[in-house]
C-alpha positions as CSV (number, residue, x, y, z in Angstrom):
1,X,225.8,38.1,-158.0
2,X,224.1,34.9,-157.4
3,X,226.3,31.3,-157.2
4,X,229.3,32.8,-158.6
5,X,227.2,34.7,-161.8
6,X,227.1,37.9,-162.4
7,X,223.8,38.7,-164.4
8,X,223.8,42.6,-165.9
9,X,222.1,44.3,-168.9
10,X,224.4,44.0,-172.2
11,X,224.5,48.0,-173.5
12,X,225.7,48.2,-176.8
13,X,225.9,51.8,-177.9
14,X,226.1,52.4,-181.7
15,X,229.2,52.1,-183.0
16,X,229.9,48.8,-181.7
17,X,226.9,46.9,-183.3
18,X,227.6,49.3,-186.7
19,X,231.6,49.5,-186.9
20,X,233.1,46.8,-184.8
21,X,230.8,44.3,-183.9
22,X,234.1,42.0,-183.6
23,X,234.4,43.8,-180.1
24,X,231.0,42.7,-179.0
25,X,232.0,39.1,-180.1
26,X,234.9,38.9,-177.9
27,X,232.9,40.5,-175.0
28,X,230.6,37.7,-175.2
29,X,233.0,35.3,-175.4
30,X,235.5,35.8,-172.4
31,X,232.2,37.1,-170.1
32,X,231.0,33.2,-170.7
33,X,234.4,31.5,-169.9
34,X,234.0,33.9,-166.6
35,X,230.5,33.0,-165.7
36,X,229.0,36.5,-166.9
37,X,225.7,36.4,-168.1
38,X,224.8,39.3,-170.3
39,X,221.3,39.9,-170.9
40,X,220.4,41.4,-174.0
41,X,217.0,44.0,-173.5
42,X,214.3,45.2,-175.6
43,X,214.6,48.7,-176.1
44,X,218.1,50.6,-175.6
45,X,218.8,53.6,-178.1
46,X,221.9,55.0,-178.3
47,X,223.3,56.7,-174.8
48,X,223.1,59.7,-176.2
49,X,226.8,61.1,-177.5
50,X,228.3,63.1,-174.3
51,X,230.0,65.4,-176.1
52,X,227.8,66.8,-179.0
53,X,224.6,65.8,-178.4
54,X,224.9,67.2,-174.6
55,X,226.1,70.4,-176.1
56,X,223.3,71.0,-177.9
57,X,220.8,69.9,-175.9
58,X,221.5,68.9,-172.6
59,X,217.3,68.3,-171.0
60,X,217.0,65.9,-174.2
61,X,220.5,64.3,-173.8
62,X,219.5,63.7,-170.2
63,X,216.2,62.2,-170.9
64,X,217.3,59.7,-173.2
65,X,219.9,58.2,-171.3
66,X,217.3,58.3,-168.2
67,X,215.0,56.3,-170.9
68,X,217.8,53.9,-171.7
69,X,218.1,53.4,-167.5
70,X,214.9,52.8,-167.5
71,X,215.0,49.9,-169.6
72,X,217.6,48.1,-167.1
73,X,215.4,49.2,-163.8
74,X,212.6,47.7,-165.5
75,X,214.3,44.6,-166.0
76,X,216.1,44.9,-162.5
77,X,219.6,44.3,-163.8
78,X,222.3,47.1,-163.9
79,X,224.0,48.0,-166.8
80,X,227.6,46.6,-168.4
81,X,228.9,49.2,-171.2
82,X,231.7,48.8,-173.8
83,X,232.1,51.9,-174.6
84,X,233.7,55.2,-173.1
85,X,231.5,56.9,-174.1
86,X,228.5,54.9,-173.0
87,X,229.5,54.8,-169.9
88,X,230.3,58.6,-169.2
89,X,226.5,59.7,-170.2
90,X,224.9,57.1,-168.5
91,X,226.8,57.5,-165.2
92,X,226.5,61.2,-165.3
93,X,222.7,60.9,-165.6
94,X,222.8,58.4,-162.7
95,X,224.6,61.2,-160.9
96,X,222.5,63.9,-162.0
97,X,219.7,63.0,-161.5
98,X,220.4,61.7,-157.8
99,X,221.7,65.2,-156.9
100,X,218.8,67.1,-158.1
101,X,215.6,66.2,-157.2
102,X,213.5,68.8,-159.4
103,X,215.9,67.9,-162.4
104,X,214.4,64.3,-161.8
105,X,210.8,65.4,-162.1
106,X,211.1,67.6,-164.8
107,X,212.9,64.4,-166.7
108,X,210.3,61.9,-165.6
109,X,207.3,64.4,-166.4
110,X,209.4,64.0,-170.2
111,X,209.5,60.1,-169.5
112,X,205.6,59.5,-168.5
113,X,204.9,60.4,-172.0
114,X,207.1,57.1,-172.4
115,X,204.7,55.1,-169.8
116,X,208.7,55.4,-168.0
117,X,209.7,56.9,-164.6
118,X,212.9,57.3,-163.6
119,X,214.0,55.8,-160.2
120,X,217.4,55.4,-159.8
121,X,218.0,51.9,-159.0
122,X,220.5,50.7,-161.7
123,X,224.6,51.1,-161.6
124,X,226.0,51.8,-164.6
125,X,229.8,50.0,-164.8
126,X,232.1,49.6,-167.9
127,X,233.1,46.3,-168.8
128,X,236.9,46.4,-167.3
129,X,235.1,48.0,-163.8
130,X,232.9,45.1,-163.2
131,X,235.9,42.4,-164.0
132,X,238.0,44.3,-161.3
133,X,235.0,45.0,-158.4
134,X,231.9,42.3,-159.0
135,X,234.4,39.7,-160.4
136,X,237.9,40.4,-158.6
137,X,241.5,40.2,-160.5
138,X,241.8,36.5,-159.2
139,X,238.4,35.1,-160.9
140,X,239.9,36.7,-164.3
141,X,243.5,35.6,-163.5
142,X,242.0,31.6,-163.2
143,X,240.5,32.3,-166.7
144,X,244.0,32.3,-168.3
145,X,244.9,29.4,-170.0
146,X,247.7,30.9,-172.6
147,X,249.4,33.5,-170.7
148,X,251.0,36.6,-173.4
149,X,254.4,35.9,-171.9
150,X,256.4,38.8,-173.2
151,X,254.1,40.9,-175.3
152,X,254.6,44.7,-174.2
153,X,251.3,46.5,-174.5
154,X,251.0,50.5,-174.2
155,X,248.0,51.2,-172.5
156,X,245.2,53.8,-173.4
157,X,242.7,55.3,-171.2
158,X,240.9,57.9,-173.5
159,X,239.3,60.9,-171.9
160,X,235.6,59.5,-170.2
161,X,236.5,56.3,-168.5
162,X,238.5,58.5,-165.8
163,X,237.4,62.4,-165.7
164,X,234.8,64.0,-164.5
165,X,236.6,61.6,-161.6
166,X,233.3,62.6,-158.9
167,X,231.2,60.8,-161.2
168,X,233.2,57.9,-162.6
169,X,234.4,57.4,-159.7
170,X,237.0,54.3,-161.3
171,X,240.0,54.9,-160.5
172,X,242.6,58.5,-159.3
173,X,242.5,60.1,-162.6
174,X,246.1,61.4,-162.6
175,X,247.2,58.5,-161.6
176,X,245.4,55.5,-162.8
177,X,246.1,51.5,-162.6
178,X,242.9,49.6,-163.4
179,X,243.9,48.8,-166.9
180,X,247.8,48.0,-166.2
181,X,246.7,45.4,-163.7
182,X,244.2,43.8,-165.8
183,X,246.7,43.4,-168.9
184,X,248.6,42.3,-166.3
185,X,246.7,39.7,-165.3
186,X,246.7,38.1,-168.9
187,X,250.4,37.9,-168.5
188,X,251.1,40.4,-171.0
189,X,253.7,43.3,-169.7
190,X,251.7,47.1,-169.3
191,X,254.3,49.6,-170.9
192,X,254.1,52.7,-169.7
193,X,254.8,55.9,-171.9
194,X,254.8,59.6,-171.7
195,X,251.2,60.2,-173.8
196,X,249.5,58.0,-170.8
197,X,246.6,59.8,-170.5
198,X,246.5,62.0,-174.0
199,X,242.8,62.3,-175.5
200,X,243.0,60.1,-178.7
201,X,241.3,63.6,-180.7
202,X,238.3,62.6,-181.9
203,X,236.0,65.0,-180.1
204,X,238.0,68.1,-181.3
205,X,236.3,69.8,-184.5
206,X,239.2,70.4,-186.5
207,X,241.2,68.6,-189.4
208,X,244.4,68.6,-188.3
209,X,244.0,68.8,-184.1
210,X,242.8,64.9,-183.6
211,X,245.3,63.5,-186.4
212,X,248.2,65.1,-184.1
213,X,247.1,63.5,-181.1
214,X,246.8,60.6,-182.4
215,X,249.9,60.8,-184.2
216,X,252.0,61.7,-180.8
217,X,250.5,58.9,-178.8
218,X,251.6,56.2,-181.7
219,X,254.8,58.5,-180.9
220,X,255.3,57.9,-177.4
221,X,254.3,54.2,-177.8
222,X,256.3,53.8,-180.3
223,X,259.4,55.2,-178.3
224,X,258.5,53.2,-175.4
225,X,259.1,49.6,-177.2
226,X,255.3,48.3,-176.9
227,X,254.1,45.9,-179.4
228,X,250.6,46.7,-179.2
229,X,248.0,49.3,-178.0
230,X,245.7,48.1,-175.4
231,X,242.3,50.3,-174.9
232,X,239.0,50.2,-174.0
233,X,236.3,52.2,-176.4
234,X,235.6,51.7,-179.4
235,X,235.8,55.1,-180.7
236,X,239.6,55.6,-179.4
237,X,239.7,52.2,-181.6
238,X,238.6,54.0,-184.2
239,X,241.0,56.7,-184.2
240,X,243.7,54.3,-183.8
241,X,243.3,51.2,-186.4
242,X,242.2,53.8,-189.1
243,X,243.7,56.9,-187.9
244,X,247.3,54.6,-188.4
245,X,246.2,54.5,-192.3
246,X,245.1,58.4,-192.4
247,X,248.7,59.1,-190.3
248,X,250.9,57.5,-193.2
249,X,249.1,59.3,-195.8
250,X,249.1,62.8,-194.6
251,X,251.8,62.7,-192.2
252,X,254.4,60.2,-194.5
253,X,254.6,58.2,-190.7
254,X,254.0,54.5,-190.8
255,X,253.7,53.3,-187.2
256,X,252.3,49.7,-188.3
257,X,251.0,49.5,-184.1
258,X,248.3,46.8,-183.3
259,X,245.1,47.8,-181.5
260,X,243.4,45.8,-179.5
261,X,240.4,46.1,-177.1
262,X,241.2,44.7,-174.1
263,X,238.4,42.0,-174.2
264,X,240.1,40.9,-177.6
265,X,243.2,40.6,-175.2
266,X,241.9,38.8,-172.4
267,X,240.1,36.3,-174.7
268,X,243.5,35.1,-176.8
269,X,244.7,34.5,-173.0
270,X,242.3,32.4,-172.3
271,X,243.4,31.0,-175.2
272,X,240.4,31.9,-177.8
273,X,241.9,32.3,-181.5
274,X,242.5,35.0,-183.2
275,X,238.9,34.7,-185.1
276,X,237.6,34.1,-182.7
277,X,238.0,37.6,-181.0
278,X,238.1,38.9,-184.1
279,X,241.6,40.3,-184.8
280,X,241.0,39.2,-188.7
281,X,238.8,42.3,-188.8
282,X,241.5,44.8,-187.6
283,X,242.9,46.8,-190.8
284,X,246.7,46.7,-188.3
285,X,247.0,43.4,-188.0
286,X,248.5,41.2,-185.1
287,X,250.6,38.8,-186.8
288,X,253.8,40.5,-185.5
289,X,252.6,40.3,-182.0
290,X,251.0,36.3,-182.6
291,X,254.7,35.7,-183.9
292,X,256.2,36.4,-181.0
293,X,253.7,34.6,-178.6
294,X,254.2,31.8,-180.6
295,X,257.9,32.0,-180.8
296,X,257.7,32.5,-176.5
297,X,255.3,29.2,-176.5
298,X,256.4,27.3,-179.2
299,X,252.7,27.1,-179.9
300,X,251.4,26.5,-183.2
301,X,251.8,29.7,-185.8
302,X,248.6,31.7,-185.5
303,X,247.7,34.7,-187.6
304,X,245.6,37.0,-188.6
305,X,245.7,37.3,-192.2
């Protein structure tokens, strides 16, 4: 951090830029109204996948994330993820590849075919990590100029933001806070609910599995009076704004529940529109939960038709 700026490497992933680059809009937006410049580099790939790809090959997983590091060290910036995902392969090759020392070689003998070496000097933080320890809960609470009085939002955590806890190193995993305090912070209410920290499905290989878990999250949510889901990858976004559609078609269960990345959320309180963070783009959309902001405010009617 240099006069108040944080300066970090912008990692995309792939689904973001492919599916949802709506998410990547509202990054950019809120990081600027917080004095976050994200630097865009030459050369990122994708992470790789930490479930499939590192199943099948975990040398080659392991050297291209350690390519994709590369890429920051060489710029000397560290690295600012928006994905889950992203951020579990990338710390875990940070963490790897500091505990082993042969492991390091044997990658970096893979990455001099590159022209690359490996050294280690780039952190690797998701987006909601750095606004919590480089930026602090006050610098993002100033940013608020339309607080969500009233709107009830059941967090999700997902599976890699929190476990393997040695090398995330976020937050306890049982136990975890980070995302109820910065909701909090956007004056919205965290709702907590009994599916807290229930995988959203999508890694499990099986037809039926990942639409149940999905299903008893929206459940427990549903139970616990929220008016939105608040998360933080965009593949649990995936399995939520869509999976909601796939639910009422196999199951007969309409929950109607908006999703929202919590960038998306922090940007309407800072008082951003609703295109603007692009909620237009959602196939649940927010109008039910811009109704009653607006009926709290007395604000003009926004939606998100």
């Amino acid at each position: 951090m240099r006069d108040g700026k944080v300066r970090a490497a912008l990692f995309l992933g792939c689904v973001i830029p492919v599916r949802y680059p709506h998410i990547e809009l509202a990054v950019r937006k809120t990081m600027a109204n917080l004095n976050v410049e994200l630097v865009d580099l030459a050369g990122f790939a994708c992470c790789p996948d930490p479930i499939y790809f590192k199943a099948r090959d975990k040398v080659l997983w392991l050297t291209l994330a350690a390519r994709n590091l590369c890429v920051a060290e060489e710029a000397g910036l560290d690295v600012i993820t928006l994905c889950s995902g992203c951020t579990s392969t990338l710390k875990e090759a940070v963490f790897l590849l500091a505990e082993d020392a042969a492991l390091k070689e044997r990658i970096n003998r893979q990455l001099a075919k590159l022209g690359k070496e490996y050294k280690g000097t780039a952190r690797v933080k998701h987006v909601v990590v750095m606004l919590r320890d480089d930026l602090g809960i006050d610098r993002v609470a100033a940013s608020i100029r339309r607080p969500l009085s009233g709107i009830r939002v059941g967090v999700h955590y997902g599976c890699h933001l929190l476990k393997p806890s040695q090398i995330m190193d976020v937050d306890d995993a049982d136990y975890p806070h980070i995302l109820e305090d910065l909701v909090a912070v956007t004056g919205a209410i965290p709702v907590p609910h009994r599916e807290q920290l229930l995988c959203c499905g999508k890694g499990c290989l099986h037809d039926l599995i990942p639409l149940q878990m999905t299903r008893d999250i929206f459940a427990a949510m549903t139970d616990a009076g929220v008016d939105c889901m608040g998360l933080i990858c965009p593949t649990c976004f995936s399995s939520f704004d869509l999976g909601q559609i796939t639910i009422a078609r196999k199951m007969n269960e309409a929950y109607n529940l908006p999703v929202i990345y919590f960038c998306q959320l922090l940007g309407l309180a800072q008082g951003l529109s609703t295109e603007e963070v692009g909620l237009h783009w959602h196939r649940i959309k927010m109008d039910s939960v811009m109704e009653k902001l607006q009926r709290a405010t007395a604000g003009p009617t926004m939606t998100c038709s």
